[in-house]
C-alpha positions in Angstrom: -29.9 -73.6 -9.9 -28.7 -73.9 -13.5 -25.0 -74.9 -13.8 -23.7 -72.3 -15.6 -24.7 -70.1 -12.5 -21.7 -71.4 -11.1 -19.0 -69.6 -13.1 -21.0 -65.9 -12.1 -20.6 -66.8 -8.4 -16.8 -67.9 -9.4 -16.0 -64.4 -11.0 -17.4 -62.8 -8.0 -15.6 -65.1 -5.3 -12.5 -64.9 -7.4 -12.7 -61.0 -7.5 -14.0 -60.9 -3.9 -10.3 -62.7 -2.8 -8.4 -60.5 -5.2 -9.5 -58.0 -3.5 -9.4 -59.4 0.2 -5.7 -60.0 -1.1 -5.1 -56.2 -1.7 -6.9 -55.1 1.5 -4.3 -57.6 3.6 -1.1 -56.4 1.9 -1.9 -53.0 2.4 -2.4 -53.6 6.1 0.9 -54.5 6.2 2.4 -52.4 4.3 0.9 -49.2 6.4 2.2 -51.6 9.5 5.8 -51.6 8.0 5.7 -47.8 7.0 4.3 -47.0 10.0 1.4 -44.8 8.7 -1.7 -44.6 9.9 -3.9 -47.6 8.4 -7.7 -46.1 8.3 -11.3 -47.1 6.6 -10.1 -45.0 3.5 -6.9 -45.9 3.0 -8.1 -49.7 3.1 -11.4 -48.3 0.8 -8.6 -47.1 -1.5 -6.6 -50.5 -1.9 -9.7 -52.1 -2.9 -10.5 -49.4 -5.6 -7.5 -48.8 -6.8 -6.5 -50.7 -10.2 -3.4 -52.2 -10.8 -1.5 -53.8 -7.8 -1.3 -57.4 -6.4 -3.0 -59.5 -7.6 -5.1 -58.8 -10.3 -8.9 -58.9 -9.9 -9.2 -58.3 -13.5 -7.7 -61.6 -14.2 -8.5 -63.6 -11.6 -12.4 -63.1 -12.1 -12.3 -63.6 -15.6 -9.8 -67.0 -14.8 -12.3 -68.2 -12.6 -15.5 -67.7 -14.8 -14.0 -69.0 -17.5 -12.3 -71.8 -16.5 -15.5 -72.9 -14.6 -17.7 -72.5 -17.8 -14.9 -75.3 -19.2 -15.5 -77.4 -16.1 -18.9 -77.5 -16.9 -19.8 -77.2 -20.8 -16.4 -79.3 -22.0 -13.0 -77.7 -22.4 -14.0 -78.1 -26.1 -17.3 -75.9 -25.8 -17.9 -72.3 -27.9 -18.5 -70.9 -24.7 -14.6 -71.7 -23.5 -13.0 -71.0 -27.0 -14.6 -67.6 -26.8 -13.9 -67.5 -23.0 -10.0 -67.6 -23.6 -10.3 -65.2 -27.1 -12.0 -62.4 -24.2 -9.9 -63.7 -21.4 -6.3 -63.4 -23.9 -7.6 -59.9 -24.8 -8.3 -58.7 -21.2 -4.9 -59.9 -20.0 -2.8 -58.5 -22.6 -4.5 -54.7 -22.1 -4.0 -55.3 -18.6 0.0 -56.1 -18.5 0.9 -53.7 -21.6 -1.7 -51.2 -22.4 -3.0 -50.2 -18.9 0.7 -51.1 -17.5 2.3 -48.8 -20.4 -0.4 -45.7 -19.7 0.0 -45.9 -15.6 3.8 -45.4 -16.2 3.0 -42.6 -18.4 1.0 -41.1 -15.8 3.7 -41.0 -13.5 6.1 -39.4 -15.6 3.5 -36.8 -16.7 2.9 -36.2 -13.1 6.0 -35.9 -12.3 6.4 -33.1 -14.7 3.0 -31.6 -13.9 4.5 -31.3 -9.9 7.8 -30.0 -10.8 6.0 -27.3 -12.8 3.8 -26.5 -9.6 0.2 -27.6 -11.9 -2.3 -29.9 -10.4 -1.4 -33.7 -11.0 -4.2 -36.1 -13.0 -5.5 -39.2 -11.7 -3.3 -42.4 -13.3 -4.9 -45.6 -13.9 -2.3 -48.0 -13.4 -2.4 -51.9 -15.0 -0.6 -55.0 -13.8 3.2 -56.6 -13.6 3.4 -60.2 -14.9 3.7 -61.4 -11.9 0.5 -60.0 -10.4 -1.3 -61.1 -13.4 0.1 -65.0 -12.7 -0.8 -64.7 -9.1 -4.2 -63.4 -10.8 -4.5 -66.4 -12.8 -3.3 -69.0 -10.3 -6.0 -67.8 -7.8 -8.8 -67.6 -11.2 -7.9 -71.4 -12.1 -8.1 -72.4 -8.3 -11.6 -70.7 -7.9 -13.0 -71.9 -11.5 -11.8 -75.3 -10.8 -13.6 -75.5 -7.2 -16.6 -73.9 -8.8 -16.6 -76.3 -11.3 -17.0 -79.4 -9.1 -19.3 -77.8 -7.0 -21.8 -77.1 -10.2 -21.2 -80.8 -11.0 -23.5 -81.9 -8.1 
């Protein structure tokens, strides 16, 4: 298998924990508010955006830190890695962030006026985007010793 193969299965795995992460909290959290935990309220942790951690930047960590692993930290492919990866993270912590608590407010406004509320998209909290990172960097560096077999 071509090296570079390696950083695809780390966004994946990386994603894939993210996620795993989100199903777990919510478990508990339906535990501690004593509601009823079901298939589609665990469906709906996994599909929802926003919330701890972030997938977003976890996968992209991951692939991009094991494309440094293995083509040099010094490589296009990196530089260009961290220009997409500095891009993603921003959007995700102030665009997306900023819009979901827009949402809320215009839903709030929608309810109190007795209209149909909209869907909102929410983004990410620093901290979900460090624990994001923290699990990206662990996965991409793993990754990137495996790939150096």
């Amino acid at each position: 298998m071509e090296k570079t193969w390696y950083a695809l299965i780390a966004f994946v795995l990386a994603w894939f924990v993210a996620q795993a992460w989100k199903v777990v909290w919510g478990l508990i959290k339906g535990y501690k508010s004593n509601q009823p935990v079901g298939l589609a309220s665990l469906i709906g942790y996994v599909a929802r955006s926003g919330g701890m951690p972030s997938g977003h930047t976890a996968s992209l960590t991951a692939m991009v830190v094991c494309l440094g692993y293995i083509l040099g930290y010094d490589s296009a492919v990196f530089i260009l890695g961290i220009g997409v990866w500095i891009i993603v993270v921003y959007d995700a912590v102030n665009v997306r962030y900023a819009v979901g608590e827009q949402g809320k407010a215009l839903n709030s406004l929608l309810e109190a006026s007795k209209r149909p509320i909209l869907p909102v998209v929410e983004g990410h909290t620093v901290l979900q985007v460090i624990v994001g990172a923290i699990i990206g960097v662990l996965i991409g560096l793993g990754m990137g010793y495996l790939a150096s077999f």
